[in-house]
GUVOFI-332340 format. One record per residue (C-alpha): residue number from 1; residue in three letters; x, y, z. Coordinates in Angstrom, 3 decimals, m for minus. Layout:
N
    n  res        c1        c2        c3
  NUM  ala         X         Y         Z
...
END
This chain:
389
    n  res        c1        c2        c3
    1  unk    89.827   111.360   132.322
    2  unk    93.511   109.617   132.396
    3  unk    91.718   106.340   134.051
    4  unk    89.896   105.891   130.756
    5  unk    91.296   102.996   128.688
    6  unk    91.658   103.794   125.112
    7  unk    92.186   101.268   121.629
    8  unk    91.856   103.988   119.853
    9  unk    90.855   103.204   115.631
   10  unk    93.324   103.559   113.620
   11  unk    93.324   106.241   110.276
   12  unk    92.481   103.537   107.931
   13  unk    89.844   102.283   110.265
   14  unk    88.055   105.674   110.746
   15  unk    88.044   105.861   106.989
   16  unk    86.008   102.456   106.672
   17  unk    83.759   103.104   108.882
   18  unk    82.927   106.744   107.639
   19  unk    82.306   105.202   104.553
   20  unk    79.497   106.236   102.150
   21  unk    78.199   108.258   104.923
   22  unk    76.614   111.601   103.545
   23  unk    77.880   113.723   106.095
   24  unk    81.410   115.532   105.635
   25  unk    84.245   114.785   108.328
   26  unk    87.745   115.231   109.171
   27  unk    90.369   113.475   111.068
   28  unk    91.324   116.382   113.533
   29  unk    93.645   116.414   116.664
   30  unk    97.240   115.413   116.692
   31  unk    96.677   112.914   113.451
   32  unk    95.448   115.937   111.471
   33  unk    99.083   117.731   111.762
   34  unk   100.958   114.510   111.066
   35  unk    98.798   113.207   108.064
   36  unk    99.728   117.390   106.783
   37  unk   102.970   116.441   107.830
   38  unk   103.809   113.363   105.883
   39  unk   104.684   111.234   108.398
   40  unk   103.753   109.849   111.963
   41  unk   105.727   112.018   114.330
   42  unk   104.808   111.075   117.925
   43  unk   102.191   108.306   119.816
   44  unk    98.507   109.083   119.371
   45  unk    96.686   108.466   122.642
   46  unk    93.105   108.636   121.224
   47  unk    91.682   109.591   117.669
   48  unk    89.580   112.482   116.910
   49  unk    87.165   113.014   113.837
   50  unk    85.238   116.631   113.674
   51  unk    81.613   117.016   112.143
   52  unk    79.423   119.667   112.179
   53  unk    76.998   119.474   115.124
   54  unk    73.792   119.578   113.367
   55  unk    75.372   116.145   111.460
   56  unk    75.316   113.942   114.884
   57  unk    71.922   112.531   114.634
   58  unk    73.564   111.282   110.922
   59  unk    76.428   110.133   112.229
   60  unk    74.421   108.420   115.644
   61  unk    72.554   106.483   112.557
   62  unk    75.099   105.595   110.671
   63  unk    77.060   103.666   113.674
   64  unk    74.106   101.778   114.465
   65  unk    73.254    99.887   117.844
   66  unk    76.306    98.501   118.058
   67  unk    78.103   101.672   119.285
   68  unk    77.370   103.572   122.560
   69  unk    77.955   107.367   122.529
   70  unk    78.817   109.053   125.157
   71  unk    79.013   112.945   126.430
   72  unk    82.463   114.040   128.038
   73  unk    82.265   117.220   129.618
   74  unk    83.740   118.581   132.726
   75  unk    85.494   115.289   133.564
   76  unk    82.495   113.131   133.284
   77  unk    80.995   111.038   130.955
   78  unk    77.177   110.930   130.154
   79  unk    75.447   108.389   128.063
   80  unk    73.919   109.870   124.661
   81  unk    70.176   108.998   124.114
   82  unk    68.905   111.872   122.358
   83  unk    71.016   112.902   119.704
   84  unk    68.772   115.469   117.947
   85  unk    68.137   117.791   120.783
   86  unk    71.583   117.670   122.376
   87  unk    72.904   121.180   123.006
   88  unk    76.630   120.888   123.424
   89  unk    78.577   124.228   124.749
   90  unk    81.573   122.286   125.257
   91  unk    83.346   119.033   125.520
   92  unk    82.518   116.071   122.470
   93  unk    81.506   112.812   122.082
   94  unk    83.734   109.142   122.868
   95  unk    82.554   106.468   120.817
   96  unk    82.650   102.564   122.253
   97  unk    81.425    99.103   121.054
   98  unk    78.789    98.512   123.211
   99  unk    79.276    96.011   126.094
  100  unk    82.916    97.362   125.832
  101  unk    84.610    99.307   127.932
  102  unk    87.802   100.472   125.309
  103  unk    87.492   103.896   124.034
  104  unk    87.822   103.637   120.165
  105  unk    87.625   107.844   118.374
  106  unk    85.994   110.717   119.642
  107  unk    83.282   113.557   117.642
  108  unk    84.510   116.659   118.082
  109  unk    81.166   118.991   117.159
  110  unk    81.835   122.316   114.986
  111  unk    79.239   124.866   114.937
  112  unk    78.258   126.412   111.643
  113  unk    75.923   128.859   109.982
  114  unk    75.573   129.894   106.362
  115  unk    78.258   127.414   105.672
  116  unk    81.031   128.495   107.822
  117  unk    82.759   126.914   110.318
  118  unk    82.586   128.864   113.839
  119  unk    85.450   128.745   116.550
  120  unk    83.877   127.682   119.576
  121  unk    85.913   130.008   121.645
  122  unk    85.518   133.265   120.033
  123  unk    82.512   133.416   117.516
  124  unk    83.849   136.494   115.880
  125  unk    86.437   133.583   114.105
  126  unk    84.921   132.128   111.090
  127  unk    86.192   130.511   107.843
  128  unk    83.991   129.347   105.307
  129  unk    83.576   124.908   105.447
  130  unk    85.241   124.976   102.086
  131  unk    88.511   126.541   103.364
  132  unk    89.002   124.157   106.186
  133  unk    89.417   120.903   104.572
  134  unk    92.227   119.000   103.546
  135  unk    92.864   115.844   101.533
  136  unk    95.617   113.394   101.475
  137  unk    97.093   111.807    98.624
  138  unk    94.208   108.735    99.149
  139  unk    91.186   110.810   100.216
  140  unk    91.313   111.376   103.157
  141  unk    90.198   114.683   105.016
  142  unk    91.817   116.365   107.815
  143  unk    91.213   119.477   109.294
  144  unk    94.081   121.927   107.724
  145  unk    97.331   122.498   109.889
  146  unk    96.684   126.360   111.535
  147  unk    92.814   125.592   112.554
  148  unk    94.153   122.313   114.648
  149  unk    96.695   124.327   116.178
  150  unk    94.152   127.112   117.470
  151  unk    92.106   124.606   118.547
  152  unk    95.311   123.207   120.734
  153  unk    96.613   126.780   121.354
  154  unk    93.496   128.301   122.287
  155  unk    92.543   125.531   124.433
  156  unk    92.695   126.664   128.396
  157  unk    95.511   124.349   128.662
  158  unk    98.107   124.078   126.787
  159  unk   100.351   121.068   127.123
  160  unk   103.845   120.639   126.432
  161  unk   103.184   118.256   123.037
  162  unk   101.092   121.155   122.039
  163  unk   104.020   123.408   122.078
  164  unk   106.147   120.365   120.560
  165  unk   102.895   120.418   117.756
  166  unk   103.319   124.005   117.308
  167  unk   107.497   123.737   116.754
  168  unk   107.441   121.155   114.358
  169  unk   104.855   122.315   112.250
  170  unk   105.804   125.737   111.797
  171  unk   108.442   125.503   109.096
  172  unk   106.158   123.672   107.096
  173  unk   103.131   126.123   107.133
  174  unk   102.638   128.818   104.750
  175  unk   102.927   132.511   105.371
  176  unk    98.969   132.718   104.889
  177  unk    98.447   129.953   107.340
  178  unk   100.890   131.415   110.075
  179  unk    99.145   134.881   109.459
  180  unk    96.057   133.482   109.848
  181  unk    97.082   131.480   113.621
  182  unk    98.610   134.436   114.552
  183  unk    95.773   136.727   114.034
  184  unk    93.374   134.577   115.665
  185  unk    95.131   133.629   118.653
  186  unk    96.229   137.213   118.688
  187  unk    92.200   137.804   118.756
  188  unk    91.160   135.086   121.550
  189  unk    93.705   135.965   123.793
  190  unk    94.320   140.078   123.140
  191  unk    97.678   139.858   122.083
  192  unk    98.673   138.247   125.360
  193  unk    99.692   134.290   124.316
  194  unk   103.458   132.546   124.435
  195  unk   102.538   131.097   120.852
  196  unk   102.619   134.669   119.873
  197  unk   106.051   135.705   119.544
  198  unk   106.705   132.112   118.433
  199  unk   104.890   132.433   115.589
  200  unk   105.825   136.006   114.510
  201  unk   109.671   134.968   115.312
  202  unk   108.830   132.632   112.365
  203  unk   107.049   134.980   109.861
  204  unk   110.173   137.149   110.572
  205  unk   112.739   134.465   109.497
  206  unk   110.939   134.132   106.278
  207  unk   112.810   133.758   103.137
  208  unk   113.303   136.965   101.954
  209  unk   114.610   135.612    98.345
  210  unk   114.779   132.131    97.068
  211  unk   116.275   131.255    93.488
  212  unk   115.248   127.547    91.970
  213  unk   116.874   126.575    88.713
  214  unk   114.794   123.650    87.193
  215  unk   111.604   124.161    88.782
  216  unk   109.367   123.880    86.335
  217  unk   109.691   119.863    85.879
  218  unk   110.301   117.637    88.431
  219  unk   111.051   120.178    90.930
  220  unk   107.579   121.933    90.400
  221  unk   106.153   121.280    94.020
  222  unk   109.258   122.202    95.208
  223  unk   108.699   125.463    93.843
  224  unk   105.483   126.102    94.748
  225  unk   106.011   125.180    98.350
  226  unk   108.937   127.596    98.089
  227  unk   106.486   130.532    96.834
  228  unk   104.478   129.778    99.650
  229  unk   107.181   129.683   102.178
  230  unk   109.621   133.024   101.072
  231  unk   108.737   136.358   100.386
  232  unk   109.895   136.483    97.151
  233  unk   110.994   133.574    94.653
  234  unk   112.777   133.645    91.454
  235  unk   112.531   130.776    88.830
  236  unk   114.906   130.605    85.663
  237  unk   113.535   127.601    83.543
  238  unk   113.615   127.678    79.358
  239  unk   110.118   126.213    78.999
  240  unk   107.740   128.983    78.802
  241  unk   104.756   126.293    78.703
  242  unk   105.673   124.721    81.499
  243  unk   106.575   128.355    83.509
  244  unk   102.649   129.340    82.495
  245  unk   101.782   125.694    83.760
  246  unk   103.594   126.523    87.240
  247  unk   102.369   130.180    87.830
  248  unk    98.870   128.970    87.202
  249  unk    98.764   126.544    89.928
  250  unk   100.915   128.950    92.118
  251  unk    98.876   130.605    95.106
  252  unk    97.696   133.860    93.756
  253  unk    99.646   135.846    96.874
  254  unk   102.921   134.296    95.828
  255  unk   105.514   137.191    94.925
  256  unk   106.909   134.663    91.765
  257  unk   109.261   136.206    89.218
  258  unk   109.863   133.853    86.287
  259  unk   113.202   134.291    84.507
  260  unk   113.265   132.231    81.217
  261  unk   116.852   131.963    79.988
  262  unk   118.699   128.957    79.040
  263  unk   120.932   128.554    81.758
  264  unk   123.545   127.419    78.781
  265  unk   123.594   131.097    77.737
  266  unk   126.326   131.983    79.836
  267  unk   125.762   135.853    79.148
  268  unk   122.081   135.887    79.202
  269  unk   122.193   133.628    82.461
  270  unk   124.467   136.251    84.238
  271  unk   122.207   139.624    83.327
  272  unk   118.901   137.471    84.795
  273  unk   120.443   136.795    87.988
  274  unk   122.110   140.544    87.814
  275  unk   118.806   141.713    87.240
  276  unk   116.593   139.451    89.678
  277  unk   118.925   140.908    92.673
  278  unk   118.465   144.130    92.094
  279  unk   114.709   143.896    91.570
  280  unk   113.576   142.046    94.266
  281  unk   117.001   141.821    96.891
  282  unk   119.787   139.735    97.998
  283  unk   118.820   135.480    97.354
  284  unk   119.106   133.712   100.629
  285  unk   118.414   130.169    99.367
  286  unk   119.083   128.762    96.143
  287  unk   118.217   125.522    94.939
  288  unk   120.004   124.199    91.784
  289  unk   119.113   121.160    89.265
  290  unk   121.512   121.432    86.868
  291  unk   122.754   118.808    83.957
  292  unk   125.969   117.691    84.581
  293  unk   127.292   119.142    81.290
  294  unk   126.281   123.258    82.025
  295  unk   128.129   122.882    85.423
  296  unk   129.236   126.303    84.496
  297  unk   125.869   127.730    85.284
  298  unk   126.287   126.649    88.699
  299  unk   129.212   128.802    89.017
  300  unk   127.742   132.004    87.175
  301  unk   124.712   131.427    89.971
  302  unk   127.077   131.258    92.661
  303  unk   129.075   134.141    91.625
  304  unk   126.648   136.410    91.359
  305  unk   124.936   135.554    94.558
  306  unk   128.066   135.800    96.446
  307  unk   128.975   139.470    95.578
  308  unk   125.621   140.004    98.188
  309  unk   128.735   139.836   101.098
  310  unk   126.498   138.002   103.034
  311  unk   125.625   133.942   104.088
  312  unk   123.366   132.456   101.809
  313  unk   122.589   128.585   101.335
  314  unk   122.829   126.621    98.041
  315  unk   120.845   122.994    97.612
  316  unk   122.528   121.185    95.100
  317  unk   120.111   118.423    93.083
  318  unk   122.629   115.707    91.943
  319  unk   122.124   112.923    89.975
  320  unk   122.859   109.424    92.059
  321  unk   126.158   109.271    89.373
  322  unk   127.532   112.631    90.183
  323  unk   131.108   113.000    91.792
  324  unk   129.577   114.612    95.227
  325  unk   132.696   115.261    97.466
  326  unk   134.505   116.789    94.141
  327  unk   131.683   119.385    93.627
  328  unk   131.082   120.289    97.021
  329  unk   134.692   120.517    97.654
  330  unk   134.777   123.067    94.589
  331  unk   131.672   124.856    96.048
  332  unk   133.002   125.574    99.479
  333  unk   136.267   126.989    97.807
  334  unk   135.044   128.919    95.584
  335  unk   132.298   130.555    97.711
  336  unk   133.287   131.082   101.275
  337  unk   129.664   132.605   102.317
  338  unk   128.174   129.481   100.585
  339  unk   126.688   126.987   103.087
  340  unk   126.356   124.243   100.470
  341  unk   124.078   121.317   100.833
  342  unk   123.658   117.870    98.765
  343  unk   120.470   116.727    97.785
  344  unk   121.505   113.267    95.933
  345  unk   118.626   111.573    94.015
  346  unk   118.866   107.860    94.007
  347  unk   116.129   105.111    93.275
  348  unk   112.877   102.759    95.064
  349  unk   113.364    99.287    95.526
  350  unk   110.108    97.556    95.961
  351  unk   110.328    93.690    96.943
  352  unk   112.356    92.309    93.718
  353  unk   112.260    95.467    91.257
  354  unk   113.608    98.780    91.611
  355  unk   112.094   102.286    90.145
  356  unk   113.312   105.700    89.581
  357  unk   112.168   108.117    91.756
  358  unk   108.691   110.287    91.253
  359  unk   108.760   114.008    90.796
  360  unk   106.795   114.117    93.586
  361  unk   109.351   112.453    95.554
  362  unk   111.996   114.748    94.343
  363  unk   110.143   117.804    95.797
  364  unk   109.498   116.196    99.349
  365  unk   112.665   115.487    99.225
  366  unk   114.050   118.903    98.871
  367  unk   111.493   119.948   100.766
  368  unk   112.326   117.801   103.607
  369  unk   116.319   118.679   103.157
  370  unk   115.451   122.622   103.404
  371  unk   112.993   122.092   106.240
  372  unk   115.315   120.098   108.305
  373  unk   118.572   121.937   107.180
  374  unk   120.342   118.627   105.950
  375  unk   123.808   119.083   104.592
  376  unk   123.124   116.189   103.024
  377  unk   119.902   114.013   102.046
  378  unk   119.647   111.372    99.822
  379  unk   116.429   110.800    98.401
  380  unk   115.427   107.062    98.055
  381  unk   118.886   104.800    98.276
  382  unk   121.807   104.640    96.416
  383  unk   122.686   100.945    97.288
  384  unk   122.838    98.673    96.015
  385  unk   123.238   100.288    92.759
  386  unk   123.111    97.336    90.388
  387  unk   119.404    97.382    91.318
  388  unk   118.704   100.748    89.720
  389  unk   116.944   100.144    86.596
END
């Protein structure tokens, strides 16, 4: 159907015209994974919204007579007439104005029964409707991350963004979520797809220990997207209100040991992270917010994690005022197996003011600098810095 001309709606446009409808929906396709993602990543030739099936005759309604539905199956296209006794094995639904002849979002139809969602492909998959749903920031639901990649893996063709959708998601999932596309592709196809050894190459690179110092406060997401993402984390923060807060937000799977100490307490500091490696193995990744004025915690950390004999990476949170070059400079000398990384926290300018940054842009920021393996990433700007506030 590459003759078809498509003006496909845009996100925000789906999103008005889906409102106050009393049906549930999703965006789905390749603008589910990049509104999971953050970001726009690649071109979008069409968009895709998913309903349940027993929902068209709603959704048929709700357009009115000023859209034309149409049936694409097997490389043809079929006007709709008779929405509520459609039987639809395959294929979905393109949407035009009518009198058009621009393609604007296509209905892709779910089945369902006793409020799960059924993979078309292989019955035996199910997942109840509540566990397939995501929401942006601003309301907006998408199908989650591994159920739009079976749908793109398990298709009969596979195409070569598919595979590009596949790699640049994966560091971003969480173990559950790669589990879960792994078992069920591992179930459609009896263990016999290329995604397979993809995927379980990844689940095998998993974290095996990750330390975060400071990430109760503003590096809190961070955290819990590290929990989700390693084995095994390790917190030392000196709140204990704020450590409950964290571990009761935390997915109940994670593998989270909380080590309150005052990372001031030189002594105390040294027996947690003694203590930590021995009961759950050698730290991989460390992440570090430390005040400027206990940078000898920093060096009891790295110490300690460096008598492992082995690589191990350290993301350092700085201030926009610290003395970068001089630290990392100390870093790398004082820990050859250290593979040291700058996270440096500037500020927003918006128009004629400028802001500090967000927690929550703190954590995608380290989050983006461990995902992408950034020596160094400065989160918001740093110029010009009479602007800060």
């Amino acid at each position: 159907m590459q003759n078809y001309h498509w003006q496909p709606l845009s996100i925000q446009e789906i999103r008005y015209l889906m409102k106050n409808i009393s049906i549930p929906w999703w965006i789905a396709g390749g603008w589910a994974l990049d509104l999971h993602y953050g970001k726009q990543t690649r071109e979008h030739e069409d968009m895709d919204i998913l309903i349940r099936k027993i929902d068209l005759p709603l959704l048929k309604k709700h357009l009115g007579e000023s859209y034309e539905l149409f049936l694409a199956n097997n490389g043809s296209l079929s006007k709709l007439i008779d929405s509520k006794s459609i039987n639809i094995q395959s294929g979905s639904i393109w949407v035009k104005m009518k009198h058009e002849i621009t393609w604007l979002f296509e209905i892709m139809l779910m089945d369902t029964e006793n409020n799960e969602w059924i993979y078309k492909r292989d019955n035996k998959i199910k997942r109840p409707l509540s566990e397939i749903e995501a929401i942006t920031e601003d309301g907006i639901p998408y199908i989650k991350p591994e159920i739009q990649l079976l749908y793109k893996g398990g298709s009969s063709v596979v195409r070569q963004k598919d595979n590009n959708d596949l790699e640049r998601m994966l560091p971003i999932l969480k173990k559950d979520e790669m589990k879960w596309l792994y078992h069920t592709l591992s179930q459609q196809f009896n263990g016999e797809h290329p995604w397979l050894q993809i995927i379980n190459n990844r689940i095998q690179s998993i974290l095996s220990h990750a330390l975060i110092i400071g990430g109760t406060g503003m590096l809190s997401e961070a955290s819990l997207w590290l929990a989700d993402t390693s084995a095994k984390i390790s917190i030392i923060a000196r709140d204990q209100r704020k450590m409950e807060r964290l571990l009761s937000k935390a997915n109940p799977d994670a593998f989270i040991t909380p080590l309150l100490v005052d990372y001031k307490d030189s002594t105390a500091l040294r027996e947690n992270i003694r203590n930590c490696i021995q009961q759950n193995g050698p730290i991989d990744l460390v992440v570090a917010w430390i005040h400027s004025n206990s940078n000898h915690a920093l060096d009891i950390i790295s110490q300690e994690v460096a008598q492992q004999g082995s690589a191990w990476k350290l993301y350092h949170v700085l201030g926009s005022s610290s003395d970068a070059a001089q630290i990392k400079e100390t870093a790398v000398k004082k820990y050859p197996g250290c593979q040291y990384r700058q996270i440096q926290l500037g500020f927003i300018l918006e128009k004629k003011h400028s802001r500090w940054l967000t927690n929550q842009e703190i954590s995608e920021g380290v989050i983006d600098a461990i995902v992408n393996e950034k020596s160094v990433k400065v989160v918001g700007t740093l110029d010009p810095w009479d602007r800060r506030s």
